[in-house]
Backbone bond lengths (Angstrom), bond angles and torsions (degrees), N, CA, C in turn:
res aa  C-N    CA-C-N  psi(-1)  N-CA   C-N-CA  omega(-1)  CA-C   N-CA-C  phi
1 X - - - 1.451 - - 1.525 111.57 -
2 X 1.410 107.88 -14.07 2.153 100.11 174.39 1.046 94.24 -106.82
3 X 1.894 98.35 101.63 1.314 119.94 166.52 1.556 92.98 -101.05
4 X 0.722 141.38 -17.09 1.565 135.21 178.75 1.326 124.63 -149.38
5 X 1.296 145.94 148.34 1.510 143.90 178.65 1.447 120.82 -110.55
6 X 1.414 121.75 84.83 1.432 142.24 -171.75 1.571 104.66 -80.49
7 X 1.597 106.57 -45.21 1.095 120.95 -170.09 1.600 114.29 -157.88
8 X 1.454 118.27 -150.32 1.540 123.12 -179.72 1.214 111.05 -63.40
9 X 1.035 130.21 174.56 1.276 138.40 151.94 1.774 108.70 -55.88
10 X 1.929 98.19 164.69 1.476 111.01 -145.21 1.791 92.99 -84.43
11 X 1.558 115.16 -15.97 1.128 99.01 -166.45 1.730 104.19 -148.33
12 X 1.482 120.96 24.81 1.127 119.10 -166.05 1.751 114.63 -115.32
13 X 1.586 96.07 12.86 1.133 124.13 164.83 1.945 120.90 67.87
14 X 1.181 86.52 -3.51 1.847 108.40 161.33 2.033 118.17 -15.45
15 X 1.596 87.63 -61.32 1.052 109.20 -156.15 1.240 117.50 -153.75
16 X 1.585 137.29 128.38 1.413 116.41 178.36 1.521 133.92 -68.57
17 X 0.810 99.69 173.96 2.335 103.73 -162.74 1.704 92.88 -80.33
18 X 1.761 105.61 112.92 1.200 109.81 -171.98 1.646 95.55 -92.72
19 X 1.913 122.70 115.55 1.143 144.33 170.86 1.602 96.55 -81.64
20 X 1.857 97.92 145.63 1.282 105.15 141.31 1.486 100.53 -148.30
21 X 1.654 106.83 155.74 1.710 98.11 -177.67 1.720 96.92 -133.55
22 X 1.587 99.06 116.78 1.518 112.20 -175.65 1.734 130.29 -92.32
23 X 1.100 139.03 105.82 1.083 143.25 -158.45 1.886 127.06 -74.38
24 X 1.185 130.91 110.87 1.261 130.71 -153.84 1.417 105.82 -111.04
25 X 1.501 108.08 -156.67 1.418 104.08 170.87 1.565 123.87 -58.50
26 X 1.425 140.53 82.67 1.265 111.49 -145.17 1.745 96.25 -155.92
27 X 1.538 124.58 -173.53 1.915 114.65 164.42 1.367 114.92 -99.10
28 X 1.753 116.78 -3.12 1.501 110.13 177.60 2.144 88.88 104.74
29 X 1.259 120.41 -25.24 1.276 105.60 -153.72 1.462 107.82 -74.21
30 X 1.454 113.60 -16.95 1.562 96.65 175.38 1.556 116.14 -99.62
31 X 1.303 117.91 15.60 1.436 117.37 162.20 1.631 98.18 -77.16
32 X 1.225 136.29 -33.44 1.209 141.77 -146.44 1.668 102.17 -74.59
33 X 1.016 95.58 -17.69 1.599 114.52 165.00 1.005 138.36 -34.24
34 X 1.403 103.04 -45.85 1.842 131.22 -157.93 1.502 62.90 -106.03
35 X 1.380 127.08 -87.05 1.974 120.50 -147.16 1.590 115.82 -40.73
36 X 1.548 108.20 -28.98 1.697 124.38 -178.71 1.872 104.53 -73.16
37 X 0.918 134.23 -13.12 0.896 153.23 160.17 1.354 121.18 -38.27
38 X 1.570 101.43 -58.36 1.843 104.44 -177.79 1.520 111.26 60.18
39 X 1.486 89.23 -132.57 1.893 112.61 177.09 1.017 122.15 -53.17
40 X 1.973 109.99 -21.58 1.801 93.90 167.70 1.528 108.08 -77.22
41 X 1.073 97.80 -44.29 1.918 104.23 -161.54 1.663 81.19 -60.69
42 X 1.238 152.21 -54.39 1.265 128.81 -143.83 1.753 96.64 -86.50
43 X 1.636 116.53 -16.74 1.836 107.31 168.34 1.568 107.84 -72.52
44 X 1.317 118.09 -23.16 1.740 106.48 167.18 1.516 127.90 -88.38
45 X 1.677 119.61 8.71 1.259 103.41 155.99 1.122 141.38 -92.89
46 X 1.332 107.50 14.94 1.976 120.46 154.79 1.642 88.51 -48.55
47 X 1.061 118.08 -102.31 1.365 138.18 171.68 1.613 131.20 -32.89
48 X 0.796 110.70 -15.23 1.557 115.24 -169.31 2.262 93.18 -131.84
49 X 1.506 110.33 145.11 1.365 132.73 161.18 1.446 107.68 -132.18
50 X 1.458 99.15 115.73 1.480 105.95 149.54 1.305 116.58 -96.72
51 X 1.468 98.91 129.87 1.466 116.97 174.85 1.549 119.87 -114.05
52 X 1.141 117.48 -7.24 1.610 120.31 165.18 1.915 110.95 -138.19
53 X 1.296 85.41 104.80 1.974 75.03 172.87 1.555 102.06 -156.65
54 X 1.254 127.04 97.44 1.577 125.05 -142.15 1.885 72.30 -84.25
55 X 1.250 145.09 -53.31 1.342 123.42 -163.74 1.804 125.28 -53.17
56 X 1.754 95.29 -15.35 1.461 107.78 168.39 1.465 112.11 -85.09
57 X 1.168 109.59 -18.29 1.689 104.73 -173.62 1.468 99.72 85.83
58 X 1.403 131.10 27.69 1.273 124.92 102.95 1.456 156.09 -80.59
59 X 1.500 102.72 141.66 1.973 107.12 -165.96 1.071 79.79 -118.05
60 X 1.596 128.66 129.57 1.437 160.53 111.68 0.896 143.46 -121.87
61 X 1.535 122.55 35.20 1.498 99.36 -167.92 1.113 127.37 -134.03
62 X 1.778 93.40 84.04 1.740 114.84 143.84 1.475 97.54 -137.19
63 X 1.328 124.01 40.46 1.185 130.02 160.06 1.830 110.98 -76.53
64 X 1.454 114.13 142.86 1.971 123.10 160.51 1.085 100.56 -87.31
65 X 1.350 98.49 128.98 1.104 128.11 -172.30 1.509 102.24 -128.58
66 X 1.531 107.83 164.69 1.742 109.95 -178.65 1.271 91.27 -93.16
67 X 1.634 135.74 -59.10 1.621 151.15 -160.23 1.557 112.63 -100.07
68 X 1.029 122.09 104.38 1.704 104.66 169.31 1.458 101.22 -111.30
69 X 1.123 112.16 139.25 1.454 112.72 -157.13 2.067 81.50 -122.20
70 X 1.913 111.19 136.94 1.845 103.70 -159.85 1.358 85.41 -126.90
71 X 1.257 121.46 119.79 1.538 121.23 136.80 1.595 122.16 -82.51
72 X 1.116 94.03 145.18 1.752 116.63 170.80 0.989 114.32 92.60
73 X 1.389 104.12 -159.97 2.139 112.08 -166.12 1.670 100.19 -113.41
74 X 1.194 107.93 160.97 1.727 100.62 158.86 1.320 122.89 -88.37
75 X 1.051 131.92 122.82 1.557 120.57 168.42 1.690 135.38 -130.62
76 X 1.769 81.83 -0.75 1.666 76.58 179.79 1.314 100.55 -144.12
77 X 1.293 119.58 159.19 1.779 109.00 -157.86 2.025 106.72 -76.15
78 X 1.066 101.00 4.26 1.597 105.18 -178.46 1.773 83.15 -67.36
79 X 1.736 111.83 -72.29 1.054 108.03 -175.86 1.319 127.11 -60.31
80 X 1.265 127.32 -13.25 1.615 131.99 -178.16 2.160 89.47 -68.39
81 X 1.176 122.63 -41.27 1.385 115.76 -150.80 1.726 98.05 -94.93
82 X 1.249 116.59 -34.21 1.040 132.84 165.80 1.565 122.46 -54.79
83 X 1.308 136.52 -38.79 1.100 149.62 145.08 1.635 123.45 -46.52
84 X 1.559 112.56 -35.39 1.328 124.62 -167.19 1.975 81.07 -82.32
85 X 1.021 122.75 -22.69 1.747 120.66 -160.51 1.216 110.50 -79.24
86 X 1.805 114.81 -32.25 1.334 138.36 -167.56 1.440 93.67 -87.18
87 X 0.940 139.31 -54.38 1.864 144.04 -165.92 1.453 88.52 -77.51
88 X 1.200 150.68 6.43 1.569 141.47 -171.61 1.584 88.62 -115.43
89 X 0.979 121.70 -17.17 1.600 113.98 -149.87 1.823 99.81 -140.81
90 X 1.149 99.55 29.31 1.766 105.66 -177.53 1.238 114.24 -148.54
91 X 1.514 128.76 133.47 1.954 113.86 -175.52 1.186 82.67 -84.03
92 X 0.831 160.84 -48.36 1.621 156.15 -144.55 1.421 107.28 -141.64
93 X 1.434 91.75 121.20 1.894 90.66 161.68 1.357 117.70 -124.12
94 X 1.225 129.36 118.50 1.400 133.01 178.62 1.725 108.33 -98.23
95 X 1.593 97.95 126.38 1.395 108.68 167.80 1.265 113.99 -90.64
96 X 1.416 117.19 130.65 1.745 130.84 171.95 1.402 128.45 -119.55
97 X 1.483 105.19 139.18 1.467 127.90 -171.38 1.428 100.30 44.74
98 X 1.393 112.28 169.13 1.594 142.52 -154.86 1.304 110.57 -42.83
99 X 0.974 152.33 -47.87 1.205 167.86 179.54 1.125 126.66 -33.36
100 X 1.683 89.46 -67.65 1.763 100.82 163.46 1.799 109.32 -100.29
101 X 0.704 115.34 -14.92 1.976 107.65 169.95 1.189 93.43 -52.12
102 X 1.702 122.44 -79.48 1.326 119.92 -141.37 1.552 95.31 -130.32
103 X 1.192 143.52 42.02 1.472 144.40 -173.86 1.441 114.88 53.96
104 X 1.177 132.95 3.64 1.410 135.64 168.27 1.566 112.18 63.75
105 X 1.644 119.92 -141.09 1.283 125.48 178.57 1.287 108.80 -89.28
106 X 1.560 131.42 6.16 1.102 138.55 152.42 1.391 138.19 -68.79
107 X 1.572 110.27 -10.42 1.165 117.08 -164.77 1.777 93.08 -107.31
108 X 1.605 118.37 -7.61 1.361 115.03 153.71 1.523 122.70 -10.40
109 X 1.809 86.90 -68.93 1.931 104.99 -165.69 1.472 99.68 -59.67
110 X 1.146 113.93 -18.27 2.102 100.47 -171.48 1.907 96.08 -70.39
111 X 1.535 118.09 -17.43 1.626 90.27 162.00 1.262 129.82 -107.45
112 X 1.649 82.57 53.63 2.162 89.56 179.01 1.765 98.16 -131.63
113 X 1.215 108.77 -147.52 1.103 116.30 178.98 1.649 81.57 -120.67
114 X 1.491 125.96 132.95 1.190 141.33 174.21 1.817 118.88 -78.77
115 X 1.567 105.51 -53.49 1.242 115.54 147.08 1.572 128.77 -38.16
116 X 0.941 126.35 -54.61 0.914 117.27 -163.92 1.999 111.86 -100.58
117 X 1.634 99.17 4.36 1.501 108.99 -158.18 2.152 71.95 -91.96
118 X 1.585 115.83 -54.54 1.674 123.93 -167.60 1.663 80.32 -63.74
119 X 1.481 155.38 -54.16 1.433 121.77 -162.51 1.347 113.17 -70.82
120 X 1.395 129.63 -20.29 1.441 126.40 -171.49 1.427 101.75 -84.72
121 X 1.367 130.51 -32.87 1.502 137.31 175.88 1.323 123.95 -84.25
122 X 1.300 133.83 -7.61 1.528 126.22 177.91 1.176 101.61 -123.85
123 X 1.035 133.90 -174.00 1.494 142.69 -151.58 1.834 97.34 -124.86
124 X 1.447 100.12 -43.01 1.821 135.35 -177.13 1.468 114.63 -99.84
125 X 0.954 126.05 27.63 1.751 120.74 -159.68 1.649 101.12 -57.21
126 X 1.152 112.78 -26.37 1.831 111.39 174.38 1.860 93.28 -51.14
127 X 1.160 121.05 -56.80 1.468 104.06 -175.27 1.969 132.05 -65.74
128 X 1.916 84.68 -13.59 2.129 63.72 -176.63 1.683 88.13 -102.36
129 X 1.419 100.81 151.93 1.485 123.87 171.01 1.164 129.90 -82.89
130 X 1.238 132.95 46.19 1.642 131.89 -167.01 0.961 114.08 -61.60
131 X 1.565 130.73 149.79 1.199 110.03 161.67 1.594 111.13 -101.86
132 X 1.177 125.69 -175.00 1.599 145.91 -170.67 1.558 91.94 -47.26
133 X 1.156 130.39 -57.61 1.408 139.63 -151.41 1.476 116.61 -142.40
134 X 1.198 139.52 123.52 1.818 139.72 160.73 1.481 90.33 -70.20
135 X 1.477 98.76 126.11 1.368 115.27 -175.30 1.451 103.52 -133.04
136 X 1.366 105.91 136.38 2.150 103.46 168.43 2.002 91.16 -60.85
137 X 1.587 69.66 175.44 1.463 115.01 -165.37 1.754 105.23 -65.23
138 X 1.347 99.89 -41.33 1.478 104.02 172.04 1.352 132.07 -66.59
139 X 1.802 119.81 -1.63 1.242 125.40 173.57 1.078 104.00 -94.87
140 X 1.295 145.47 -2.81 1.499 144.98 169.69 1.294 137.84 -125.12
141 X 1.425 106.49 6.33 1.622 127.64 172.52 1.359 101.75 -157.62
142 X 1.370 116.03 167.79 1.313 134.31 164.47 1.690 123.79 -72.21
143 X 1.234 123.87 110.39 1.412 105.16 -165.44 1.602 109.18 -125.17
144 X 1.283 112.53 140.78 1.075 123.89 -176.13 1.660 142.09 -65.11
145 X 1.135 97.10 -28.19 1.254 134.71 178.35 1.600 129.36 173.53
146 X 1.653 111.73 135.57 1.494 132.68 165.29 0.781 106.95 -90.41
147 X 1.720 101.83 145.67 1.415 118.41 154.67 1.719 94.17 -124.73
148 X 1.329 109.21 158.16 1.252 128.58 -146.97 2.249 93.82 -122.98
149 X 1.160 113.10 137.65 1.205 102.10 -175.08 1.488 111.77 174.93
150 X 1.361 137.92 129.00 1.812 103.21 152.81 2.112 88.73 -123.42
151 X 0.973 124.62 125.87 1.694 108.23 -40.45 1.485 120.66 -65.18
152 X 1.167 119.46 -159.00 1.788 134.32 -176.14 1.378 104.52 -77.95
153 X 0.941 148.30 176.07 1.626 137.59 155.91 1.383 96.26 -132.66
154 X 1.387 72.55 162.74 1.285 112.18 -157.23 1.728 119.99 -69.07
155 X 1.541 114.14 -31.57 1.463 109.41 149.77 1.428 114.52 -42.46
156 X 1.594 107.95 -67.00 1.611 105.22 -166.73 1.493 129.28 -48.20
157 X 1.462 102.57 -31.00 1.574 100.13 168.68 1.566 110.92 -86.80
158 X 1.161 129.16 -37.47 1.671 117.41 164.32 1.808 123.55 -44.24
159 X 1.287 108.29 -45.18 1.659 120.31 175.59 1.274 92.38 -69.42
160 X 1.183 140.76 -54.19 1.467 128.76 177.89 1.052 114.50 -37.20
161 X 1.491 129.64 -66.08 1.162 138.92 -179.34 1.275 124.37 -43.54
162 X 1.452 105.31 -45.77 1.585 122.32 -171.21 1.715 87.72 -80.33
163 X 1.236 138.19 -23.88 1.567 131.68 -179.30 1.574 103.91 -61.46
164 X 1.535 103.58 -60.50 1.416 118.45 -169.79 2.013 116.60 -58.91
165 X 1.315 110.28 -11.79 1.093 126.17 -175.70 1.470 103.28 -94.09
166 X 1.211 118.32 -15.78 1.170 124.41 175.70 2.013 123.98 -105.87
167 X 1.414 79.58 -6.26 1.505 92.59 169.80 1.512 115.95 94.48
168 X 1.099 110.58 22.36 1.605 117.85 -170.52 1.655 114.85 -154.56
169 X 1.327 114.52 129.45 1.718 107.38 171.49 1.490 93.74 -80.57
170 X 1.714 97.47 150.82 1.415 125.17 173.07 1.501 93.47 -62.75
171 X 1.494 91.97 146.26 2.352 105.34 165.14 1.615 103.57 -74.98
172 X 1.373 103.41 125.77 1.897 126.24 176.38 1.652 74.15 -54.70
173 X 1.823 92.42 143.80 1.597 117.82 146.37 1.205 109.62 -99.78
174 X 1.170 111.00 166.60 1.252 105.17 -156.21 1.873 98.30 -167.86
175 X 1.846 109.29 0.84 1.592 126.91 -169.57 1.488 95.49 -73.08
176 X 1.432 132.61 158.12 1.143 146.78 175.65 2.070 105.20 -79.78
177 X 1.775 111.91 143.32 1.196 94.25 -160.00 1.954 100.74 -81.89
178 X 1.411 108.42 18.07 1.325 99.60 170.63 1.051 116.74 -69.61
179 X 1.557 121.41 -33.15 1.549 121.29 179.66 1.705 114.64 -61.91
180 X 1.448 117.35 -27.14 1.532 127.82 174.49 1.581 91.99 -61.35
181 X 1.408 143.76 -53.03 1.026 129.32 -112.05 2.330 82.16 -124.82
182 X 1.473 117.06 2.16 1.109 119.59 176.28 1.485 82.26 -108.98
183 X 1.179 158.21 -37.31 1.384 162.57 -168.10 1.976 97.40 -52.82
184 X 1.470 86.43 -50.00 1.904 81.10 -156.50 1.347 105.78 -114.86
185 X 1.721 114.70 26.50 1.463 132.77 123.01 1.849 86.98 100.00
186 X 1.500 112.12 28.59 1.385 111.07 -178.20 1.531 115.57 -96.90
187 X 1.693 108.52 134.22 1.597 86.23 -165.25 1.899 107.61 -99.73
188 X 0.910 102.90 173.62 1.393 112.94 -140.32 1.582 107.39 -72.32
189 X 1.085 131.18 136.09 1.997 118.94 -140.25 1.862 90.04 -109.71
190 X 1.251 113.06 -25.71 1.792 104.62 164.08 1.471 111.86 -87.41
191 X 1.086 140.91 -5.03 1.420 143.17 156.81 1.519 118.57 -81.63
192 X 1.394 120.53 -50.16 1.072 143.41 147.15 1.357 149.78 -25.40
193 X 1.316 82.91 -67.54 1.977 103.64 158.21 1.473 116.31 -132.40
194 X 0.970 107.35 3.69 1.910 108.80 178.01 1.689 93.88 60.68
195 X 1.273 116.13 41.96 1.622 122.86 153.31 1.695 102.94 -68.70
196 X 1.566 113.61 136.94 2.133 99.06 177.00 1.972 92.33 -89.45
197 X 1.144 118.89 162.71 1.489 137.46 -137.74 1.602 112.19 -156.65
198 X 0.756 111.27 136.73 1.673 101.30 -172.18 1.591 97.69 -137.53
199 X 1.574 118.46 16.37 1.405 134.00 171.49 2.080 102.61 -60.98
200 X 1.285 129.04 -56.82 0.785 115.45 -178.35 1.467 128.13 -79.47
201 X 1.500 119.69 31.18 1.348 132.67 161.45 2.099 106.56 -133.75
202 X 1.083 81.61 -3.21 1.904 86.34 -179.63 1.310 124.00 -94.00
203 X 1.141 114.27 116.93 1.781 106.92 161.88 1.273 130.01 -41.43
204 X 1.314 121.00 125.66 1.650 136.13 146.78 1.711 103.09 -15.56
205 X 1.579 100.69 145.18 1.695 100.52 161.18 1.061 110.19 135.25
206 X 1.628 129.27 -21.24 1.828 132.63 168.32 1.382 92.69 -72.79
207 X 1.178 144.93 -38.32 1.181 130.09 -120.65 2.015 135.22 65.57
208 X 1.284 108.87 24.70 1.393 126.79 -170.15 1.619 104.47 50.23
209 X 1.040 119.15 62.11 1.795 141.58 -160.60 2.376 74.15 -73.69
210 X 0.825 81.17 -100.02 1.601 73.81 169.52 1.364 158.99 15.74
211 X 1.329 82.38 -106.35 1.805 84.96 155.13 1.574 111.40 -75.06
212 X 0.827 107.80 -3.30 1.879 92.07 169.66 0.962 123.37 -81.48
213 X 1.548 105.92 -13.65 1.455 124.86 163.23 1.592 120.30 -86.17
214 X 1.007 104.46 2.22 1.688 109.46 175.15 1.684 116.47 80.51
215 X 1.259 89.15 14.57 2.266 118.32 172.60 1.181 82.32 -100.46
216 X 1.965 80.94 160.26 1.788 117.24 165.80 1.614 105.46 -86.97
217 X 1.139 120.87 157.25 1.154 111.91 -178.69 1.655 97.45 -87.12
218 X 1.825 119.34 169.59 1.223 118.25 -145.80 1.502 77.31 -145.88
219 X 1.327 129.72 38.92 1.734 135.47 165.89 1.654 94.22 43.43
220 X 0.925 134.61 67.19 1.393 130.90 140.60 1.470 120.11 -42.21
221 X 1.441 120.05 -64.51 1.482 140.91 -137.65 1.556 85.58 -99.95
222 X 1.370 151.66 15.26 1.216 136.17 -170.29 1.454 128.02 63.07
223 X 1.479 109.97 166.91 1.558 101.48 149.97 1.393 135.42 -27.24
224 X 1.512 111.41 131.60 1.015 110.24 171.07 1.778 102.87 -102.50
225 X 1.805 101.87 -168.82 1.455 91.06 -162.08 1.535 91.30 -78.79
226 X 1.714 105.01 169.58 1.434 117.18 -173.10 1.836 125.35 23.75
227 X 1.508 113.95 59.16 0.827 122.89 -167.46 1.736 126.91 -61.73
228 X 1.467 121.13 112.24 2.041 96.63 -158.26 1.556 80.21 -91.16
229 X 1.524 130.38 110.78 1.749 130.60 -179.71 1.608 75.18 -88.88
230 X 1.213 143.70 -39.52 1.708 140.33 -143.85 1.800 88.05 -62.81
231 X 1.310 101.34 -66.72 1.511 126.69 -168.31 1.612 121.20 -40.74
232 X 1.293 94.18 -51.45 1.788 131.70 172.77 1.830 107.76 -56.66
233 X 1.218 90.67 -51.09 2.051 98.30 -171.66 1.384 91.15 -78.38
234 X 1.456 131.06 -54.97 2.072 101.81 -176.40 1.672 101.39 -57.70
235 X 1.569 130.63 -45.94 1.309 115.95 -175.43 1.693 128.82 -33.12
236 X 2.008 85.89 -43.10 1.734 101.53 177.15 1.909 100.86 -63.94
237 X 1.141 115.73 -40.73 1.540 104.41 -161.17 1.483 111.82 -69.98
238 X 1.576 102.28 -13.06 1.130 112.99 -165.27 1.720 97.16 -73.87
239 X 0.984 98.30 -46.91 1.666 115.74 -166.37 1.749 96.86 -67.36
240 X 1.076 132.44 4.78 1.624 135.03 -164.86 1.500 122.26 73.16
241 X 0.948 115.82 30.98 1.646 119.72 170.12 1.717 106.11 -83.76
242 X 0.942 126.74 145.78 1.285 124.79 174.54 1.558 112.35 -99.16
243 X 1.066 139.52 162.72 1.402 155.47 147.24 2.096 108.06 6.01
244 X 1.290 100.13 -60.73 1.272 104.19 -145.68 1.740 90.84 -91.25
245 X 2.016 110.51 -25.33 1.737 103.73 -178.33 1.445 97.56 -85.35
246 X 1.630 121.63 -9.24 1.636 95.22 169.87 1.649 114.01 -84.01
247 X 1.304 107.54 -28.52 1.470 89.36 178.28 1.512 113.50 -65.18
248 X 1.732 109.49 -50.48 1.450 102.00 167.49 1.364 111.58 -14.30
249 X 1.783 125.40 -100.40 1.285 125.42 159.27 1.432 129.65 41.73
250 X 1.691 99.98 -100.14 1.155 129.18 164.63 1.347 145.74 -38.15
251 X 1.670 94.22 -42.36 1.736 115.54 -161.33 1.728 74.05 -121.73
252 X 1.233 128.46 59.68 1.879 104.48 166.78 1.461 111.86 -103.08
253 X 1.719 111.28 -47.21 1.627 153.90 -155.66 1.450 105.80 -117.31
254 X 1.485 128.57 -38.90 1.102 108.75 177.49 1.897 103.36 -158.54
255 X 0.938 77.91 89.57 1.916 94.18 173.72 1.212 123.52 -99.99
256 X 1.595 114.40 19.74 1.562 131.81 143.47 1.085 126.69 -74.37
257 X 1.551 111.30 -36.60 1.481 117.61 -171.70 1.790 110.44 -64.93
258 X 1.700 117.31 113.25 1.251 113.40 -176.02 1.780 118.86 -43.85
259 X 1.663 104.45 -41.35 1.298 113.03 177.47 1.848 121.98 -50.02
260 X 0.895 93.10 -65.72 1.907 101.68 167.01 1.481 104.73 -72.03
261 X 1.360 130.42 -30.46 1.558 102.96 170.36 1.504 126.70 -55.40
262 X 1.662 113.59 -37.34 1.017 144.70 173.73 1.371 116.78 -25.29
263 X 1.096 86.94 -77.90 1.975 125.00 -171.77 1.805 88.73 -85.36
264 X 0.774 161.56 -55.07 1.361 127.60 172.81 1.624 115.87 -60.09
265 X 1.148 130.07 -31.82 1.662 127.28 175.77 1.272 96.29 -57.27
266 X 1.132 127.12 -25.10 1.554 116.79 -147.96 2.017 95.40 -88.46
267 X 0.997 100.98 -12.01 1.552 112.98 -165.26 1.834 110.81 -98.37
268 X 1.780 106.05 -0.50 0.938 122.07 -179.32 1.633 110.00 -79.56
269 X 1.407 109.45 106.72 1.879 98.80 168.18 1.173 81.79 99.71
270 X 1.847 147.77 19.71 1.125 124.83 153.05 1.611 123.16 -101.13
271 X 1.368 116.79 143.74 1.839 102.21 -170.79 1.352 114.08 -95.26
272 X 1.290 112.96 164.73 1.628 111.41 -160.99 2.007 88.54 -60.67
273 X 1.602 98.45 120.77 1.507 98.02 157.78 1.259 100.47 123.34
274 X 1.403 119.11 -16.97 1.680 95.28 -167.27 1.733 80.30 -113.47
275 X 1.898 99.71 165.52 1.689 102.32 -174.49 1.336 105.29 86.63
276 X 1.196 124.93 2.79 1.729 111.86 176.80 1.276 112.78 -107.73
């Protein structure tokens, strides 16, 4: 973890853990994280300095830092070079909620023509710089750790913190959020009620915010591990979704993920009824 020396060490109490949290292609909602926080975030500034967080009304950032904590996707080479500046100048960079895990609702445009999506929309398209694809954070730097979210919550980046203070990143989950939702004794709302569910391709980490509500889950939290999206989308057709509401589905939150890109193409050019 000392990929770089900003300051003391992460846990030898030298010096406090110099944070910065940098903002990308993104809505601001998973910085809102750290501000939702309150009384915790204000029990970690014994210990913890933020030195870049423009939603705090801090400006720093080409400050070293020990933690850079990244919202959003990359998409335009300002941010492709800009990102490479933040990973030069951080021992650790953690990417948070959807955006930057898996390119978020940005990574939509990677199944269009991008070019031609910025000439039909600006007046100037010679001036914006897109690139080919909105890509997470992990296609253009080395990253240390995800958190998974649209948005992230706000435990997960506090336990982070409190990890890193201790000298260690927390272990990625990576459990399906059905296991959340057998945890807190909820029975299963597409078995149940033939609600469609995207729990058995989704990561753990809302707390089954969802179905506890008597909803399908709507993949917030990303991929889960070894995700079957193929398996999952006839289940939806089964349940009466047609072609175009499973890709909806699929491609809403994270239409980076190869797995759900997959299995929604596959639903392309099919008519309500056949595939079930």
């Amino acid at each position: 973890m000392d990929r770089r020396e900003p300051g003391a060490g992460f846990s030898d109490g030298a010096a406090r853990l110099r944070v910065a949290v940098h903002k990308f292609g993104s809505c601001d909602g998973c910085q809102l994280a750290f501000l939702n926080a309150g009384p915790a975030l204000l029990a970690l500034a014994e210990a913890v300095e933020l030195v870049h967080f423009l939603e705090a009304g801090l400006d720093d950032p080409d400050a070293r830092v020990d933690v850079a904590f990244v919202e959003g996707s990359i998409g335009t080479s300002e941010e492709a070079e800009r990102i490479r500046a933040v990973r030069e100048r951080a021992r650790v960079l953690v990417a948070i909620g959807a955006c930057a895990t898996t390119g978020g609702v940005q990574a939509l445009r990677n199944l269009a023509d991008a070019g031609g999506w910025v000439a039909r929309t600006y007046p100037e398209p010679d001036r914006v710089h897109v690139l080919p694809e909105s890509a997470p954070v992990r296609a253009h730097v080395a990253v240390d750790l995800e958190l998974a979210g649209c948005p992230v919550t706000t435990r997960a980046v506090t336990e982070t913190v409190a990890s890193l203070l201790r000298g260690a990143l927390p272990a990625p989950r990576h459990e399906k959020l059905c296991l959340e939702c057998k945890r807190a004794g909820l029975a299963c709302v597409m078995v149940s009620r033939g609600e469609p569910c995207l729990g058995p391709v989704t990561a753990a980490g809302c707390g089954a915010l969802c179905p506890g509500l008597g909803r399908g889950c709507y993949g917030c939290f990303g991929p889960s591990e070894l995700p079957e999206a193929g398996a999952l989308a006839a289940r939806l057709r089964a349940l009466g979704l047609d072609a175009a509401a499973v890709r909806r589905r699929l491609l809403a939150i994270h239409a980076g993920v190869p797995a759900f890109q997959q299995a929604a193409l596959r639903q392309v050019g099919e008519e309500d009824g056949d595939g079930r």
